[in-house]
C-alpha positions in Angstrom: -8.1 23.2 0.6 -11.7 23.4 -1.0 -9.9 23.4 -4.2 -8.0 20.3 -3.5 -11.7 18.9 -2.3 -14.1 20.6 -5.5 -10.9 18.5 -7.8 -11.1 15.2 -5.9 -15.0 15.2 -6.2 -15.3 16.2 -9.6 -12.2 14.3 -11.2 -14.5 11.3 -9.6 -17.5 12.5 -11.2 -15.8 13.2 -14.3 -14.9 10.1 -14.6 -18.8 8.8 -15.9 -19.0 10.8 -18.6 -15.4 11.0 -20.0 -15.3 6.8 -20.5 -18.9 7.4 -22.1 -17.9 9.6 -24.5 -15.2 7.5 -25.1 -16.9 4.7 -25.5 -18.9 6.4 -27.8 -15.9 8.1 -30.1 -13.5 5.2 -29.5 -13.5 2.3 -27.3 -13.8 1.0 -23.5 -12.9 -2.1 -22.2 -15.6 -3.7 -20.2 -14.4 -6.9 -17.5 -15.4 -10.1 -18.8 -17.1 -8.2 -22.3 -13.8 -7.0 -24.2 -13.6 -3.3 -25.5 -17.3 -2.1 -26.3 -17.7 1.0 -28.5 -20.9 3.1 -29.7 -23.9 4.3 -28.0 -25.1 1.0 -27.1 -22.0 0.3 -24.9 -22.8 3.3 -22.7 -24.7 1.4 -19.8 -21.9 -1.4 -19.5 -19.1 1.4 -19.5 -20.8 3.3 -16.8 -21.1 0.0 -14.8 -17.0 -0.6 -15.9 -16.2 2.6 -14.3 -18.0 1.8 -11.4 -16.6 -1.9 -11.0 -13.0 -0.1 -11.6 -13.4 2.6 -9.3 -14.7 -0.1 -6.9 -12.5 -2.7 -7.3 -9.4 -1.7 -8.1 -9.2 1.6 -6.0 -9.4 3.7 -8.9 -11.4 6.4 -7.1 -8.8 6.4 -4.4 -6.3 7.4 -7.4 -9.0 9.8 -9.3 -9.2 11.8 -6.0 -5.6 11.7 -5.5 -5.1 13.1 -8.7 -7.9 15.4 -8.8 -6.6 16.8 -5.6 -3.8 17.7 -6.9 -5.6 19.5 -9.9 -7.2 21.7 -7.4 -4.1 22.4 -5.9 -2.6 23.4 -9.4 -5.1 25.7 -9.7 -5.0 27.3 -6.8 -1.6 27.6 -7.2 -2.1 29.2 -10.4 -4.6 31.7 -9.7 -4.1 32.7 -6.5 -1.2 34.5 -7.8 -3.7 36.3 -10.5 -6.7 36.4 -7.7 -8.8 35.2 -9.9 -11.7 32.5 -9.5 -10.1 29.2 -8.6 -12.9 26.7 -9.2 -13.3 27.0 -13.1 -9.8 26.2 -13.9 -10.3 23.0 -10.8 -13.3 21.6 -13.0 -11.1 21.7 -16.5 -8.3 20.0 -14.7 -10.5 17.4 -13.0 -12.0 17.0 -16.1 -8.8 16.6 -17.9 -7.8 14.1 -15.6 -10.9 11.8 -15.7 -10.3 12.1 -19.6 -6.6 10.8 -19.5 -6.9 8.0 -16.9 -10.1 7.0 -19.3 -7.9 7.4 -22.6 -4.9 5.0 -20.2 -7.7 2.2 -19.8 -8.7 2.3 -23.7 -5.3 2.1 -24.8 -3.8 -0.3 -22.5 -3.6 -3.3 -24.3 -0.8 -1.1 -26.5 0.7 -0.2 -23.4 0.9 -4.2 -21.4 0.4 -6.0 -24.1 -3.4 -7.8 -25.2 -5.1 -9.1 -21.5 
């Protein structure tokens, strides 16, 4: 259970920095600015994030998801009783990374909007 918690919380979290650094390394769609890329985009992303998370539910579904990470991992190591929470905070963080990755790249996946 605080595995399932530590994932929802930090997958939210996560989610910040990973559509910064892609912002930074790629692109990040911004409402009502387009895709912004670079260091100067980093303020507007951060605000995007927040008006998506807001908006649209997405930290409902980061939690969700990052929930389940922790649950992975608890899965996984409570067989090898080993320390949970590390291997929580790589999944979270590989989740916040691949819902940010789905909003830079979907205009190839529904078409230009």
């Amino acid at each position: 259970m605080r595995a399932a918690l530590v994932g929802a919380v930090a997958t939210c979290a996560f989610a910040f920095p990973a559509a910064a650094l892609l912002a930074v390394a790629y692109r990040f769609p911004v409402p009502v600015g387009g895709y912004q890329s670079g260091v100067d985009a980093v303020p507007l992303v951060l605000a995007a994030v927040m008006f998506y998370g807001v908006t649209f539910g997405g930290f409902v579904l980061l939690a969700v998801l990052g929930a389940a990470a922790g649950a992975i991992a608890h899965r996984i190591r409570r067989a090898g009783d080993r320390p949970v929470m590390g291997l929580t905070l790589w999944l979270s963080l590989g989740v916040a990374g691949a819902a940010s990755l789905t909003l830079a790249l979907l205009d190839y996946l529904i078409g230009p909007w």
